[in-house]
N, C-alpha and C positions, 0 to 999 in steps of 0.2 A: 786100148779098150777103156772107154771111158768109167768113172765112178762116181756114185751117188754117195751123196757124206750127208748125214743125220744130223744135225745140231739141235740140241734143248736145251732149255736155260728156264729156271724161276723168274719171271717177268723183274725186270730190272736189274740181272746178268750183266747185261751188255752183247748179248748173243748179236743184238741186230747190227750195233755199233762194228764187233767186229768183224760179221761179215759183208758190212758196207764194205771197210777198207780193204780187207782178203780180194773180194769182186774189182774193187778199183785198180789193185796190183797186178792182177792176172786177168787176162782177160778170157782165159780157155777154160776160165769156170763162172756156170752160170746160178745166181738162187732163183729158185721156185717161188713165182709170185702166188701166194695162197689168196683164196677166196675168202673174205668175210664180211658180218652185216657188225661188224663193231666200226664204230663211225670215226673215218680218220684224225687223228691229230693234227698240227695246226703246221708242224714240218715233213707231214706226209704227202704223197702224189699219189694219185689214184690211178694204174697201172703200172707205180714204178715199185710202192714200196707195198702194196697190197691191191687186189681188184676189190674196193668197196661197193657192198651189195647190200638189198636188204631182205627180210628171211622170206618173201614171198618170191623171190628168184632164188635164191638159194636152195628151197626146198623144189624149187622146178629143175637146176641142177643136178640137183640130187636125184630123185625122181630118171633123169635120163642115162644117170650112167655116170655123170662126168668126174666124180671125183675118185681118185684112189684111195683115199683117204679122208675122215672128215671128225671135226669132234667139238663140243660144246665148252669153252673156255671163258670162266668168268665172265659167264652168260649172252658170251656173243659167240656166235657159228666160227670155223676155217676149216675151209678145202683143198686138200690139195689136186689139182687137175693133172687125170693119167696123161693126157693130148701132149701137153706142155712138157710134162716128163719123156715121154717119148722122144716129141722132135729138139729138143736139146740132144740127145745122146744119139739120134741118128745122124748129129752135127759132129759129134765125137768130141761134146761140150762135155767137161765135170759137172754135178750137180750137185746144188746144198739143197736142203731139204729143212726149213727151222719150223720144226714141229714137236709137240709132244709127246711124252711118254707112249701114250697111247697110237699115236697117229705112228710111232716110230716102229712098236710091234707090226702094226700093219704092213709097212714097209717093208719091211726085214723078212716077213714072208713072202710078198713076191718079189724082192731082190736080195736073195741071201749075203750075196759079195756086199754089199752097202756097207758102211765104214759109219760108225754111231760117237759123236761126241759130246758130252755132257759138260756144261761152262755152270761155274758157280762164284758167288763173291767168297772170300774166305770165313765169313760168318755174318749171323743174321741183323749183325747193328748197324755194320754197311750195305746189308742190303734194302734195310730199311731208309738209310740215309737217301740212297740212289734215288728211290721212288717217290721219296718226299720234296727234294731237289731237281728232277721230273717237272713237278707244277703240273701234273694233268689228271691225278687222283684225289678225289675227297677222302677224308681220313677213315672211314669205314670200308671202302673202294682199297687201299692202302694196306687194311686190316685183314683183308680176303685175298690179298695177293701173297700176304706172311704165311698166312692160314694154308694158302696151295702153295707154296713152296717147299715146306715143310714134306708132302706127297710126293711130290716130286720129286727132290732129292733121294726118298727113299727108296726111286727107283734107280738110282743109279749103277747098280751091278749088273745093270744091264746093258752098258753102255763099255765099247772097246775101251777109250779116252776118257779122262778128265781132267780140264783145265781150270786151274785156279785162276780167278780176272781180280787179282788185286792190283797189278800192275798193267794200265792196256797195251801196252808195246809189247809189255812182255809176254801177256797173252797173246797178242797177237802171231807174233813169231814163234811159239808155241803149237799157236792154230795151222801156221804154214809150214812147219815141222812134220807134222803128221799128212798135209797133204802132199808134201815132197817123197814119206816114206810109203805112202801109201801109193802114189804111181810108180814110183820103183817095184815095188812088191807086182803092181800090173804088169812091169815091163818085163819082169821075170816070169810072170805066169807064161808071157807068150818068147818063151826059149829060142823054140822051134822059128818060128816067124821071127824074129832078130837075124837067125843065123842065116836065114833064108836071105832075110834082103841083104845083109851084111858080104853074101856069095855074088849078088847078081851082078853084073856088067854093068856099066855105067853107061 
């Protein structure tokens, strides 16, 4: 049975960083390309690392159904597409989901079993360094990311997980920790179906 994993991170975490390399490692898990009208950066691909839109198709998206999810982030749109979620897991793909707080509630009620991780630096002087060393925010842009982090961290009790990213390997293997413990816990839900094909003939 496949499982949906929740990541959120204060913008300059390194959420995205670590689930580039997680996705590189395994290949039986897939991230959810979200929808947004925030205009890509200069090392991003438009279908690989977000579908860039802009807010007069987005709100036609919207409008039809298509997102499960959806939320306004330092003033640009993301979507997450139910479609997408679907035929991943009828692949019997895992799925990351990097979205926020918000978008994460959303989740969580139409897929209870979902597994929620919350990534953070170990305080605000590196996380400010991160963003500044970035090169893609203006310092007031930089100030409003501090500003919503702050929010966001305080929702973290809401979150199974938390990983500290002061060290990236180290979080990284952290990250792959939980999703090792976390399909064992699957493979134990389904007992019955083990013993079963563990019985059948060859």
């Amino acid at each position: 049975m496949p499982n949906i994993y929740i990541i959120s991170a204060p913008s300059g975490a390194g959420k995205s960083s670590l689930i580039e390399d997680l996705t590189a490692r395994d290949n039986t898990i897939k991230k959810s390309i979200s929808v947004t009208t925030r205009k890509p950066r200069s090392s991003e691909v438009n279908g690989q690392h977000y579908v860039f839109t802009n807010e007069a198709d987005f709100e036609a998206r919207l409008k039809n159904g298509e997102f499960l999810e959806y939320a306004l982030v330092h003033g640009n749109w993301y979507g997450t597409s139910k479609n997408l979620i679907e035929k991943e897991l009828e692949k019997q793909n895992d799925l990351i989901l990097e979205i926020d707080y918000q978008g994460a509630r959303v989740v969580r009620n139409h897929y209870p079993s979902s597994i929620s991780v919350f990534i953070l630096p170990p305080n605000k002087n590196l996380l400010r360094s991160r963003l500044e060393k970035r090169n893609t925010d203006e310092t007031a842009t930089i100030e409003q990311r501090l500003k919503a982090a702050g929010n966001e961290i305080s929702h973290i009790s809401e979150y199974q997980y938390v990983i500290i990213n002061r060290i990236f390997d180290s979080a990284l293997l952290d990250l792959e920790a939980i999703i090792r413990s976390s399909r064992l816990a699957a493979y134990n839900r389904d007992k019955e179906e083990i013993i079963n094909n563990f019985l059948k003939d060859e």
